[in-house]
C-alpha positions as CSV (number, residue, x, y, z in Angstrom):
1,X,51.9,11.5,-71.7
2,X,54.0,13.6,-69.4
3,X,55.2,11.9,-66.2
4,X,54.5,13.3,-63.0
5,X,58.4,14.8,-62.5
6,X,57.6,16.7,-65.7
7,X,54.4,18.2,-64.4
8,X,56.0,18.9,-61.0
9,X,59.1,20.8,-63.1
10,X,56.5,22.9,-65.3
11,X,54.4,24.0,-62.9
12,X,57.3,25.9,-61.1
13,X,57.6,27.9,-63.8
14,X,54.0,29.4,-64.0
15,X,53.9,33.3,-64.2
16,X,51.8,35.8,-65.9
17,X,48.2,35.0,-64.9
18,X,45.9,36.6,-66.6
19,X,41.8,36.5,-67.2
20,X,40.1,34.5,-70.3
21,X,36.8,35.7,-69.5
22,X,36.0,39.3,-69.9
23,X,33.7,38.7,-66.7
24,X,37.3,37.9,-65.1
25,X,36.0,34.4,-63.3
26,X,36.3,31.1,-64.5
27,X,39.7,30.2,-66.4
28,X,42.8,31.9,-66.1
29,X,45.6,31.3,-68.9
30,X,49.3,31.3,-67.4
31,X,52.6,31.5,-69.1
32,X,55.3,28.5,-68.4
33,X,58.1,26.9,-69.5
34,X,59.2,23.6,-71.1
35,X,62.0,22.2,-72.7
36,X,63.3,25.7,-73.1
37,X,60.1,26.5,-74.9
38,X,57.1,28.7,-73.8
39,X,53.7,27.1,-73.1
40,X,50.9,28.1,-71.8
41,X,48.3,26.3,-68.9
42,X,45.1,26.8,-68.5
43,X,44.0,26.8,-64.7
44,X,40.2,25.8,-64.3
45,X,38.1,25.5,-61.1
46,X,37.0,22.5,-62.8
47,X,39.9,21.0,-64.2
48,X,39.7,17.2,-64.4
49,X,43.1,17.3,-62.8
50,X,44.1,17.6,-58.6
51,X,46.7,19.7,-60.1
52,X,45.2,22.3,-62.1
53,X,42.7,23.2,-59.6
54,X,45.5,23.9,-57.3
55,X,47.4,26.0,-60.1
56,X,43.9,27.9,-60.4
57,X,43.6,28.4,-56.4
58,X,47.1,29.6,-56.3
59,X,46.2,32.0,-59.0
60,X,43.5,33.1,-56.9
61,X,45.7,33.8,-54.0
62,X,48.5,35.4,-55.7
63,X,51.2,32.9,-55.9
64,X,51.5,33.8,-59.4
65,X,51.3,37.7,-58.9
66,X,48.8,39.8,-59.6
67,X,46.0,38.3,-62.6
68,X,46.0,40.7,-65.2
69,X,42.5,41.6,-66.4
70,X,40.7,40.3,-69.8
71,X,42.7,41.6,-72.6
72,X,40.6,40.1,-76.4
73,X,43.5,40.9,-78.2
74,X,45.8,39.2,-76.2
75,X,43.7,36.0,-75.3
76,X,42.9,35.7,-78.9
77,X,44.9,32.3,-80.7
78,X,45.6,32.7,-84.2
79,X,43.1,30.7,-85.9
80,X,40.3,33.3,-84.1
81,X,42.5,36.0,-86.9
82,X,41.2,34.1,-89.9
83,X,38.9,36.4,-91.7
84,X,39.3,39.4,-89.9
85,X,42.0,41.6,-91.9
C-alpha cells in the first residue's frame, strides 16, 4: 500500500486527461509518473477515495489542461487486442 507522501508526490505529476467514455462523462484516464515510470490514474466522480474525486473535479476544471475527447483506439489496454488481428 502506498503511503500518503507517495500519493501526494504522484498526483503532482497528472497530465493528459482524456475521456473513457465515448459519451465523454463519467471517468477520465490521466497520465502520471512514478518511480521514473509512467502510470496511469483513473479519476471517478465516484471513487472510493477523497482523493480521486478531487483529481476528477480538477479534471473537470482544467487543472490538468484541456480533456481530450474519447479516442477507442487509444483507451483500449492490450488484452481488449486479443482476437482482433
Amino acid at each position: 500500500m502506498l503511503t500518503q507522501t507517495q500519493v501526494e508526490k504522484f498526483l503532482t505529476t497528472l497530465h493528459n486527461p482524456r475521456w473513457v467514455e465515448p459519451n465523454e462523462q463519467g471517468p477520465i484516464l490521466l497520465d502520471g509518473e512514478f518511480y521514473g515510470g509512467k502510470l496511469e490514474f483513473f479519476a471517478s466522480p465516484m471513487d472510493i477515495m477523497d482523493y480521486g474525486r478531487e483529481v476528477y473535479q480538477k479534471a473537470l476544471d482544467g487543472y490538468y489542461g484541456e480533456i481530450a475527447p474519447y479516442d477507442p483506439e487509444r483507451n483500449m489496454r492490450p488484452n481488449q487486442n486479443i482476437g482482433k488481428e
